[in-house]
Steps between C-alpha positions, in 0.01 A plus 500: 500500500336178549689227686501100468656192628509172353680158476650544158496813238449373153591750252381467133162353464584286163442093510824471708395742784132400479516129515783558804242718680215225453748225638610675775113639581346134497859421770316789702772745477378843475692606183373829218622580193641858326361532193620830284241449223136461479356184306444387275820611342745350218847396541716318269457151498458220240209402700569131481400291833642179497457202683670628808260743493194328529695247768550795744102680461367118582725520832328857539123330428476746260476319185130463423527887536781513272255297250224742491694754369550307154896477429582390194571136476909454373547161361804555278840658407689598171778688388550650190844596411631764226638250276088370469623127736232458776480333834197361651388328768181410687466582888496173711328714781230745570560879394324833499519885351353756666537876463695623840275781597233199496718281716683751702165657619347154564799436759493814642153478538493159645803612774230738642256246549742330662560762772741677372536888529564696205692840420386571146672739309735588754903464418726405760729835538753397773598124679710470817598272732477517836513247807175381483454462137424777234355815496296582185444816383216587157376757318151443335408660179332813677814533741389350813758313661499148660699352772551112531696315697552140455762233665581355113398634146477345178631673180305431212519825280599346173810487271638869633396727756614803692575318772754312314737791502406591871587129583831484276419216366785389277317445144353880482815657331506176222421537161326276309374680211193261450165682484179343536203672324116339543153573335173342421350481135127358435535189318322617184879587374639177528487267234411124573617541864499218781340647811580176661895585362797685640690588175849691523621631221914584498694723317855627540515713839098442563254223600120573519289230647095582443227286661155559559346611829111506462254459178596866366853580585855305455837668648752597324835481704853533426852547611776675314852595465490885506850474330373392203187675509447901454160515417220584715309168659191527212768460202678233687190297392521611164919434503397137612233446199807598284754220693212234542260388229311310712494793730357738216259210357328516864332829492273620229521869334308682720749464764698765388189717515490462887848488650516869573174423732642256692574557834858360564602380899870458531878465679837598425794321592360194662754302663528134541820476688506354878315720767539530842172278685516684830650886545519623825241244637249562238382178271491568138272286333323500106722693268658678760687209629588347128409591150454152282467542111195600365561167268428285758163634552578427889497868624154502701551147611804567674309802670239279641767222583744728688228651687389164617917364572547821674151493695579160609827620601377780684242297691698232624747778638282686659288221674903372631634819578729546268696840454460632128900385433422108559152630267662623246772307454191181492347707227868564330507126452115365436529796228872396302352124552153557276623732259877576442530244230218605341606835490814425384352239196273773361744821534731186260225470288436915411856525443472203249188682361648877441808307384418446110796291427425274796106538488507342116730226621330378802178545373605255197599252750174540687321411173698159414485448921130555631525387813745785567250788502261271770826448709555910502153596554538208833812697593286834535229373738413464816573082651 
């Protein structure tokens, strides 16, 4: 068995545990990162990077780097509702789309240059506490095991992980019965699509926003009711062509042709309740501290800017002496104070969007009030 010790443990290796390995590297805290899966690798995601996200790679120096790997400029937004009334509005800030393996790979990549070590694919098989911190234990793909131990770790494993249930964290046993389902498509089956567009289409129990992430491709990604859907996640597509004209009038006939090809990433039961922000000592940050709408297109943004409230947090308690209580309770706060609201606002807004009744009506009043869709889409962002 091989045996480490560092500063901090980050586990998961997405944006949220890269960029808080890279911010605590250039602090000069030795810090690695557990990383289950090779790259690059898919994971469901709109693939939307918003404002905030560009804000936090500039604070990394990273974003000339960022701009050589071509993301797909985002410029607008529109909804198009069942009942054929559209929303639209132009972004008042700069946006990107990127596919994740692109991105995710590209942080990861840049964390090593930074110093940091990485475990790559090895899963993190047991965490426990002890009085100097935690003890580590991995298994890589070809069995060997790896022992860390680490004064403070970093949980950044995504929406659910194993170590959910281990921790007893309070949201595992919820049910939410919303399913998220993601694949690409080459833009040859799209009629008189926007690449520089994020278009969601609605129906009742579904919304499927599609934007485009390079010259070929454009990603198809939607949430859904599983209540109210049976089918399989190919002939949800074809069940929202039948609720949404607009929907249907977006892809040409070949697409039918293809959709047994495509190769579909995917989660059950995501839940957007409250999570705990620190179990046992551990920081949760990215998805596993808070799952925000997909509707906000925020997701990734709030990665990068909890890993930078939390590094901050981290830092400035460590370099005062702080025990991981006063830390955590810092992070509790900084946390709640950037993005509870917004949280709240767009978990509002999904309701209002798988509600049809409610969705018609607001959307109505939307249309006669304009300023009303510019004043939510302020609500879901970053100051």
């Amino acid at each position: 068995m091989s045996e480490y010790k560092f500063d901090v443990a980050v586990i998961g290796g997405g944006p949220a545990g890269s960029s808080s390995a890279i911010h605590l590297a250039l602090a000069g805290i030795e810090v690695c990162i557990f990383e289950r899966k090779n790259f690059p690798r898919e994971v469901l995601c709109g693939e939307f990077l918003s404002k905030e996200v560009g804000e936090e790679i500039k604070k990394l120096n990273l974003f000339d780097k960022f701009l050589l790997l071509n993301p797909q400029k985002i410029k607008s937004f529109s909804l198009k509702n069942n009942n054929l009334k559209e929303l639209s509005i132009n972004f008042q800030f700069e946006a990107f789309s990127l596919r994740r393996s692109v991105f995710d790979s590209f942080l990861l990549e840049e964390a090593k240059i930074s110093g940091v070590k990485i475990f790559q694919p090895v899963e993190i098989k047991s965490v426990l506490k002890n009085k100097d911190g935690y003890a580590l234990e991995g298994k890589k793909g070809n069995g060997e095991r790896i022992s860390v131990k680490s004064k403070f770790i970093i949980a950044a494993y995504g929406k659910q992980n194993i170590l959910d249930k281990n921790l007893h964290r309070k949201f595992v046993d919820q049910k939410s019965n919303l399913n998220g389902i993601k694949f690409h498509i080459d833009k040859k089956y799209l009629n008189n699509f926007n690449s520089e567009e994020i278009q969601l289409y609605v129906g009742n129990g579904i919304y499927c926003g599609i934007n485009s992430v390079n010259k070929v491709d454009a990603t198809v990604c939607f949430l859904y009711n599983k209540k109210e859907f049976v089918s399989s996640p190919r002939l949800q597509i074809s069940e929202l062509m039948k609720k949404n004209k607009k929907f249907s009038e977006l892809f040409n006939t070949g697409l039918n042709s293809i959709l047994d090809e495509l190769k579909i990433y995917g989660t059950g039961n995501i839940y957007f309740g409250k999570r705990e922000l620190v179990k046992d000592g551990i920081f949760m940050v990215g998805d596993s501290a808070g799952v925000i709408a997909p509707l906000a297109g925020d997701g990734i943004g709030m990665a990068l800017q909890g890993s930078s409230i939390l590094c901050e947090t981290l830092i400035s308690g460590i370099r005062k002496n702080y025990n991981i209580d006063v830390i955590g309770g810092n992070y509790i706060d900084n946390w709640n104070k950037n993005f509870s609201k917004r949280v709240i606002t767009a978990r509002i807004i999904q309701w209002i969007i798988f509600n049809n009744k409610f969705r018609n009506s607001c959307i109505a009043l939307v249309k006669n009030i304009p300023g009303l869709l510019r004043l939510f889409v302020k609500l879901t962002r970053g100051n």
